[in-house]
C-alpha positions as CSV (number, residue, x, y, z in Angstrom):
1,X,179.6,126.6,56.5
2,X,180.7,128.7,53.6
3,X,181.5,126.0,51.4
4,X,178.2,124.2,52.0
5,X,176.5,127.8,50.6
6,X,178.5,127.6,48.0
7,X,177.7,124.6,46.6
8,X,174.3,124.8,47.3
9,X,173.8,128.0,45.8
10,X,175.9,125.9,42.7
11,X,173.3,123.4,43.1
12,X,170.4,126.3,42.5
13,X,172.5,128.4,39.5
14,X,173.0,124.9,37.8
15,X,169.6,123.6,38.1
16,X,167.9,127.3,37.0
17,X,169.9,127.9,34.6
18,X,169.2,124.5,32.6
19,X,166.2,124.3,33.5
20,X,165.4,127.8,31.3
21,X,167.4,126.5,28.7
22,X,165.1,123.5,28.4
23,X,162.2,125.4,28.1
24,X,163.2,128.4,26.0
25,X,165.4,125.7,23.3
26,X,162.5,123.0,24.5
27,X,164.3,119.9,24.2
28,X,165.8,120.5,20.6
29,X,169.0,118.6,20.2
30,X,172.2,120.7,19.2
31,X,174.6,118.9,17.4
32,X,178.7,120.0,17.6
33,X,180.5,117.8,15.8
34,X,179.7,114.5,16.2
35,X,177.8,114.9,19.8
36,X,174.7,115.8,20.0
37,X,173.4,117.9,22.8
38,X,170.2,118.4,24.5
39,X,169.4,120.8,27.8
40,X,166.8,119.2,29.9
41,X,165.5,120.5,33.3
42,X,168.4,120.5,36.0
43,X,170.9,119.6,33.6
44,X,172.4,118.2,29.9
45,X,172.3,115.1,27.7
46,X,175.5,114.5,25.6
47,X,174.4,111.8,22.6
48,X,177.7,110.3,21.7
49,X,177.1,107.4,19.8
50,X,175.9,105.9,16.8
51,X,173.2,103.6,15.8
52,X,174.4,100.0,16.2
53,X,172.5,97.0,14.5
54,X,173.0,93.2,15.2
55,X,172.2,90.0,14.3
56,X,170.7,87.2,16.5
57,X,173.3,84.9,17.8
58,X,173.3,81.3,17.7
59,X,172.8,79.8,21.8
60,X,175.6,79.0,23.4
61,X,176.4,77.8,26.7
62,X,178.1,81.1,27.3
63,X,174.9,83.2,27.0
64,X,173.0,80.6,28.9
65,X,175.5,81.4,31.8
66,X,175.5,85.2,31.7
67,X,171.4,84.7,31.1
68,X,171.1,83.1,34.5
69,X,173.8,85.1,36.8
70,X,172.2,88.5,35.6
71,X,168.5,86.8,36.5
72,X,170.0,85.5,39.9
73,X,171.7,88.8,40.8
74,X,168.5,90.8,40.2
75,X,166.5,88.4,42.4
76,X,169.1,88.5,45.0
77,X,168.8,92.4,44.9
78,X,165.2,92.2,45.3
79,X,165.6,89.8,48.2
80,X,168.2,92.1,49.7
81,X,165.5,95.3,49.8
82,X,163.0,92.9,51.3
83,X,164.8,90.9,53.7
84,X,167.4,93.7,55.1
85,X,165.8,97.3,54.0
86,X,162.2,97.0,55.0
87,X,162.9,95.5,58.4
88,X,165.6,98.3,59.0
89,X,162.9,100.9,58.3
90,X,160.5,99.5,60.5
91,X,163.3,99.7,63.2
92,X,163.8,103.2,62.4
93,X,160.2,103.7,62.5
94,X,160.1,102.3,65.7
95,X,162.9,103.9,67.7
96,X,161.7,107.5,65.7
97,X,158.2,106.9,67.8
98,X,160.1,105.8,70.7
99,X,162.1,109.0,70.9
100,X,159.1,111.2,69.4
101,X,157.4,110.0,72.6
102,X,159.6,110.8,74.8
103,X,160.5,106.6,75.2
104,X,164.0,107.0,74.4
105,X,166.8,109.8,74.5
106,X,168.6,109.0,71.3
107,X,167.2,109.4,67.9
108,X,167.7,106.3,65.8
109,X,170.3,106.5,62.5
110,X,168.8,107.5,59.4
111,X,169.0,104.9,56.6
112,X,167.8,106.4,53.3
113,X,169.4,110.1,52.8
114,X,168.8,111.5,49.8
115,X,171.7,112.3,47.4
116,X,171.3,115.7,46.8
117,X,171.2,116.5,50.9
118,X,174.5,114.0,50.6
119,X,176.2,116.7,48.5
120,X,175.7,119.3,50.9
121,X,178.4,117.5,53.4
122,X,180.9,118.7,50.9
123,X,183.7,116.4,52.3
124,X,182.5,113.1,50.8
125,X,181.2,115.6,47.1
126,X,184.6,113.9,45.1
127,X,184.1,110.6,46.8
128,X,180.4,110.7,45.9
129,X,180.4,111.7,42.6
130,X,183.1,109.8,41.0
131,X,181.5,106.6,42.5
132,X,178.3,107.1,41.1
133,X,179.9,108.2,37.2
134,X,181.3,104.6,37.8
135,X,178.6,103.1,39.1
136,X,176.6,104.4,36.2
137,X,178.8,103.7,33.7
138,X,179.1,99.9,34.5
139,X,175.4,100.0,34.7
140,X,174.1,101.5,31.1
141,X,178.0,99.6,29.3
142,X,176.2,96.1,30.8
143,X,173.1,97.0,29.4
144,X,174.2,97.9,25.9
145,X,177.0,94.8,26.2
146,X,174.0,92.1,26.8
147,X,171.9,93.8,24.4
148,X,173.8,93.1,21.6
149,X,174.4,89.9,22.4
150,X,170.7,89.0,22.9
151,X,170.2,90.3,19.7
152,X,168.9,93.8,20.2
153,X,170.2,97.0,18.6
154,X,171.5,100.4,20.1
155,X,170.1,103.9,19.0
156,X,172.3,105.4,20.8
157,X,174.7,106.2,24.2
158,X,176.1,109.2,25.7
159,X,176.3,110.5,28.9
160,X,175.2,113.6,31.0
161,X,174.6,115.8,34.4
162,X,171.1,116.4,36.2
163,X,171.5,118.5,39.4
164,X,174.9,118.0,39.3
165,X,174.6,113.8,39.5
166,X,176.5,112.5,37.0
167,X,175.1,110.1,34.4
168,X,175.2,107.8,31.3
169,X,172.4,106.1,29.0
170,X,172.2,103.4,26.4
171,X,168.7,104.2,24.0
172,X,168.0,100.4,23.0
173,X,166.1,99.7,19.1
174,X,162.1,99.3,20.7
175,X,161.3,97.3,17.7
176,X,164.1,95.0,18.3
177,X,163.8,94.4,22.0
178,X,160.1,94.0,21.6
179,X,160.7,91.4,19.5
180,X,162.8,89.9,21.5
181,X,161.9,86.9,23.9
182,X,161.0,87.2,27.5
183,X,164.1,86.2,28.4
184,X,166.1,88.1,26.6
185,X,164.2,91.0,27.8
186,X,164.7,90.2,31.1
187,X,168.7,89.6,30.5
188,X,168.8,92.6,29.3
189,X,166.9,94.0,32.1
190,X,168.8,92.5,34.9
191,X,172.4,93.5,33.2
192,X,172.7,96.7,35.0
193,X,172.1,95.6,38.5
194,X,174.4,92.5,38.1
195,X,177.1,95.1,37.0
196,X,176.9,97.4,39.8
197,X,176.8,94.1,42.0
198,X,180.0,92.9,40.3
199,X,181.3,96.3,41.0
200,X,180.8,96.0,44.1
201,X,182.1,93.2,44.9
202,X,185.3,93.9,43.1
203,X,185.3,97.2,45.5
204,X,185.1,94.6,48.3
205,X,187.8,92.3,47.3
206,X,190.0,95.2,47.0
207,X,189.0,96.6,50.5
208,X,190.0,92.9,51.8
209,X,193.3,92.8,50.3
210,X,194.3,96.2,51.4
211,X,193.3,94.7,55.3
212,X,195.3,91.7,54.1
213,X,198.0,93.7,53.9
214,X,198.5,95.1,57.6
215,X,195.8,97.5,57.7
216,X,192.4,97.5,59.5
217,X,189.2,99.4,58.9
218,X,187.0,101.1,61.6
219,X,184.2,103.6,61.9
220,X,185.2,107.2,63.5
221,X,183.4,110.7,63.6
222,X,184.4,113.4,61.1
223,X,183.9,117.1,61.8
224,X,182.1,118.5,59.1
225,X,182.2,122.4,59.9
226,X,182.2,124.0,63.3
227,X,178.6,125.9,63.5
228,X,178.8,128.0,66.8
229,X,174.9,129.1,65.7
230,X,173.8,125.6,67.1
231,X,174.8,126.4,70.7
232,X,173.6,128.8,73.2
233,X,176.9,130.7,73.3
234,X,180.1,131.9,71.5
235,X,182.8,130.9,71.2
236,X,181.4,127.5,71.9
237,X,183.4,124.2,73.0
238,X,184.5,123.4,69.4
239,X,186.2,126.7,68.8
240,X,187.5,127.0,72.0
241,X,189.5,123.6,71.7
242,X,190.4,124.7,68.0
243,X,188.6,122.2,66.1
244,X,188.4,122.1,62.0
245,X,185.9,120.7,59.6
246,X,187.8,117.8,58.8
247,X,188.9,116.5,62.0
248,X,188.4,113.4,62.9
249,X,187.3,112.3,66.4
250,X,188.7,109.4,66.9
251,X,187.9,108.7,70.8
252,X,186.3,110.4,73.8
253,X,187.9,110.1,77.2
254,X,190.0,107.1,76.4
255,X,186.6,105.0,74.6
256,X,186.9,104.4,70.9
257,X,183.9,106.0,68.9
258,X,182.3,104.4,66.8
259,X,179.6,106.7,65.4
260,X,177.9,110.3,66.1
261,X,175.1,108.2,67.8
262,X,177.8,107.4,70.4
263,X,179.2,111.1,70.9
264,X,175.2,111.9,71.3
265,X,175.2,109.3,73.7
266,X,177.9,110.8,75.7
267,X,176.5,114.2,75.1
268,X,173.1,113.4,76.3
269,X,174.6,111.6,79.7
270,X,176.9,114.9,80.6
271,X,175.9,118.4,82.2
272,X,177.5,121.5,81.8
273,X,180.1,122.4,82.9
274,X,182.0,118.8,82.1
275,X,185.4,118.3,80.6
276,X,185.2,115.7,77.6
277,X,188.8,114.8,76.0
278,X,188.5,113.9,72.7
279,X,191.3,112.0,70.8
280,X,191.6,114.2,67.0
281,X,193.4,113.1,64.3
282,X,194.4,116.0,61.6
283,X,196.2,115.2,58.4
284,X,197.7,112.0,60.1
285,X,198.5,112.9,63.3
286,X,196.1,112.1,66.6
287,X,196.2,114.7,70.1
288,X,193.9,114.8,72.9
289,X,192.8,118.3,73.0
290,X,190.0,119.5,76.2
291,X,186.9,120.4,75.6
292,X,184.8,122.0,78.1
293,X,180.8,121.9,77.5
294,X,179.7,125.1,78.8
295,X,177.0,126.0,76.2
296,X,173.8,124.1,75.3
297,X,171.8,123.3,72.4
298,X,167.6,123.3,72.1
299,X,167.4,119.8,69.7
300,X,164.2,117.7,69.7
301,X,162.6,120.3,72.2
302,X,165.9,119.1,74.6
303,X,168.0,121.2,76.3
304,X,171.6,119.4,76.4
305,X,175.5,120.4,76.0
306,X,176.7,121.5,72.9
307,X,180.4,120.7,71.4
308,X,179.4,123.3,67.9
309,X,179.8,121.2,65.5
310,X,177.9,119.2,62.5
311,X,179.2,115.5,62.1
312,X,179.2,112.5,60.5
313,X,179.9,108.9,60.4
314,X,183.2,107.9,58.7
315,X,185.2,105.5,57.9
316,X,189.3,105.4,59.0
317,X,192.3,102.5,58.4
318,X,194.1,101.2,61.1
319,X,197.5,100.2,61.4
320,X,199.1,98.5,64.8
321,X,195.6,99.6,66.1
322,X,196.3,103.4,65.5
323,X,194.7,105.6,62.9
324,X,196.8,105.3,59.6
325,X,197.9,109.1,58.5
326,X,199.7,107.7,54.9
327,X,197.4,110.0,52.2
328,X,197.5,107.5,49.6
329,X,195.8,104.3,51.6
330,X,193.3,106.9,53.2
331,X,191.7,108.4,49.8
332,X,192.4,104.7,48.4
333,X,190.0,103.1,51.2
334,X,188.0,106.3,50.9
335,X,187.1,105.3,46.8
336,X,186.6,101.9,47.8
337,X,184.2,102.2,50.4
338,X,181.8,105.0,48.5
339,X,182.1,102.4,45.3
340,X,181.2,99.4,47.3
341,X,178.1,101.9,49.3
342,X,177.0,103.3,46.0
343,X,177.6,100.3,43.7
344,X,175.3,97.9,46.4
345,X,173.1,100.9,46.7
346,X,172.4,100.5,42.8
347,X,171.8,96.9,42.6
348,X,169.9,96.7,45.5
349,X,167.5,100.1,43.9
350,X,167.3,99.2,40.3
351,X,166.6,95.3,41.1
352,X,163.5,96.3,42.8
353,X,160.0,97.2,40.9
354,X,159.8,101.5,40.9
355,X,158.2,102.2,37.7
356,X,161.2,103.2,35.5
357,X,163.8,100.9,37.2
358,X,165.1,97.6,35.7
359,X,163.2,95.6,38.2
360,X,159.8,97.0,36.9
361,X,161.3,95.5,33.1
362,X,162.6,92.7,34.6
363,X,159.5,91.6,36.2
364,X,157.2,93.0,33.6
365,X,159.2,90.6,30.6
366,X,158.8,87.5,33.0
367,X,155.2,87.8,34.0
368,X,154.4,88.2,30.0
369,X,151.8,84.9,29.5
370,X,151.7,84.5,33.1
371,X,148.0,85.6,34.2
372,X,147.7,86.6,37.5
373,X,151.3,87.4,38.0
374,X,150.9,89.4,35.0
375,X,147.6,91.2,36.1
376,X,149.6,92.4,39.3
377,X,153.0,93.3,37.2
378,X,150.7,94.8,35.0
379,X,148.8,97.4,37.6
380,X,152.0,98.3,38.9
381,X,151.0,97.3,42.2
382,X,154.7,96.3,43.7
383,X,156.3,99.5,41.9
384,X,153.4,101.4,44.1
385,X,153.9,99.7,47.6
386,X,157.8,100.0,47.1
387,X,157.4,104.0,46.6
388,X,155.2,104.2,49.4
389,X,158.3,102.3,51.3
390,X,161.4,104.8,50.3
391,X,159.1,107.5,50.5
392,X,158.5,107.3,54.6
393,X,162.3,106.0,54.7
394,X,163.6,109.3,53.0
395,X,161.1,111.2,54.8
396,X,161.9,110.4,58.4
397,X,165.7,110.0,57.5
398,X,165.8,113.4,55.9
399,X,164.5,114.9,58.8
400,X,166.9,113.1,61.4
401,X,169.8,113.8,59.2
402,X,169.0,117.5,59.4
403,X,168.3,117.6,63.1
404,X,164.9,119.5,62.8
């Protein structure tokens, strides 16, 4: 609980105290030595580097090749956020109504949390943030990479931090990449999301190896912080047994556990005064410890028992079909998974149309000659239905994630 206040209240200083900086300074750019600095609201811009200018290429079979895998892997993320997302948000949609109504006893998983309520569960903070520096990085150097070789210059790169998100930027010539054809534009475009899908996969690969090699992945429950405040009474269950915020529960009477939805399952189905034995692994080792539910939580307007604790869904390795304790694997599989999550997060995000994304370039450089395609590109009509879309998904996530 503690360390959740205190990096929200970092989360509030940092933001404040930028965003007064960028209105007293108002934008001006500060240069020490050869960066150049700007404040901006919730953060900083750092302008590294320097003006590059290029000549067109000649064709080659080369180009046409990285041309038409950066189109295809731009399509592909549009097709994943319209094949897999949407009808995952209208299954959320429908089990939230279901439980809303009293239909169901379980609410369904969220599937769109926002990043800054991610950065509250400050066990995944170092997991989160250096995959989206790398994921942004590989995004803005694939940018700048095909830019040049499509003939368009750089004004500059650099890198920076707004609320606390890491981030980098390339600042393309707008004469040059006007000039520049459709589909070169659209190359150009499309580079970023092909990198973080690249990354991704690469993030994969190496997650498959590391299986290859003895291990196994599953899905367990992590304690994030025991909260007492949740439950009727206290000491409640969790402090009683001696749990930590960084336990994992690995089982529950004997029954592996594959998710929080699973312990609220069990939680729903039990009355007070039950003994659950939950199966804990701490710092590589795994006990049974006892836990006896005799306190109860008011959630959804339900009265059921209460362990005392917040959770969430992880991810553990395996080995001989026991939970792995060896540090180095653990944090290894840990990177991997958030860079695969967050890289695939990013292709899938910034391949579809959302006003500033690459999608909404991509699209906009294709449809150019192309009249009715053009007229819709043009009124921004996709970008518009696709906000409406992550708009309910955060919404209703947002509140499931926080239980309200």
């Amino acid at each position: 609980m503690q360390q959740t206040i205190v990096l929200l209240y970092a989360i509030i200083l940092w933001t404040s105290f930028f965003a007064f900086l960028s209105v007293i300074l108002k934008n001006r750019d500060f240069k020490i030595g050869f960066v150049k600095i700007r404040f901006v609201i919730g953060g900083f811009l750092l302008y590294i580097g320097k003006e590059v200018k290029v000549r067109q290429s000649e064709e080659s079979k080369l180009r046409e090749i990285i041309r038409f895998s950066c189109i295809a892997a731009t399509l592909l993320g549009m097709a994943f956020f319209y094949a897999f997302f949407i009808p995952s948000l209208f299954n959320m949609i429908k089990g939230f109504i279901a439980f809303s109504a009293g239909m169901s006893s379980s609410p369904p998983q969220p599937i769109a949390v926002p990043i800054p309520l991610l950065f509250t569960v400050v066990s995944v903070v170092k997991y989160l943030i250096t995959s989206i520096a790398i994921g942004a990085a590989v995004h803005e150097f694939a940018h700048a990479v095909i830019a040049l070789r499509e003939g368009v210059g750089i004004r500059n790169w650099g890198a920076g931090c707004i609320f606390l998100i890491p981030l980098a930027f390339v600042e393309l010539d707008d004469n040059s990449f006007k000039n520049a054809s459709s589909v070169s534009r659209a190359s150009i475009a499309a580079a970023g999301p092909f990198a973080n899908a690249l990354t991704a996969l690469a993030a994969w690969l190496l997650i498959l190896f590391i299986l290859s090699s003895g291990f196994a992945l599953s899905t367990a429950v992590e304690v994030v912080r025991v909260d007492c405040s949740i439950c009727s009474v206290a000491p409640c269950p969790a402090a009683k047994a001696g749990l930590y915020g960084g336990d994992v529960i690995y089982a529950v009477n004997g029954t592996i556990i594959q998710g929080v939805n699973d312990i609220a399952v069990i939680l729903n189905k039990s009355k007070l005064g039950d003994v659950l034995i939950l199966t804990v692994c701490r710092g590589g080792v795994c006990f049974d410890k006892n836990v006896v539910l005799d306190a109860y939580s008011i959630k959804y307007g339900l009265a059921r028992p209460c362990l005392g604790v917040e959770m969430r869904d992880t991810t553990i390795v395996l080995q001989n079909g026991k939970p792995y304790g060896g540090s180095i694997v653990w944090e290894l599989m840990q990177y991997l998974t958030f860079i695969f999550a967050v890289n695939f997060s990013l292709f899938v995000f910034n391949a579809i149309p959302l006003y500033i994304t690459d999608g909404a370039v991509f699209l906009s450089s294709l449809a150019i000659g192309k009249r009715f395609i053009g007229k819709v590109i043009e009124a921004k009509v996709l970008d518009k239905v696709n906000v409406a879309i992550l708009i309910i998904a955060i919404a209703i996530s947002t509140y499931l994630f926080l239980g309200v």
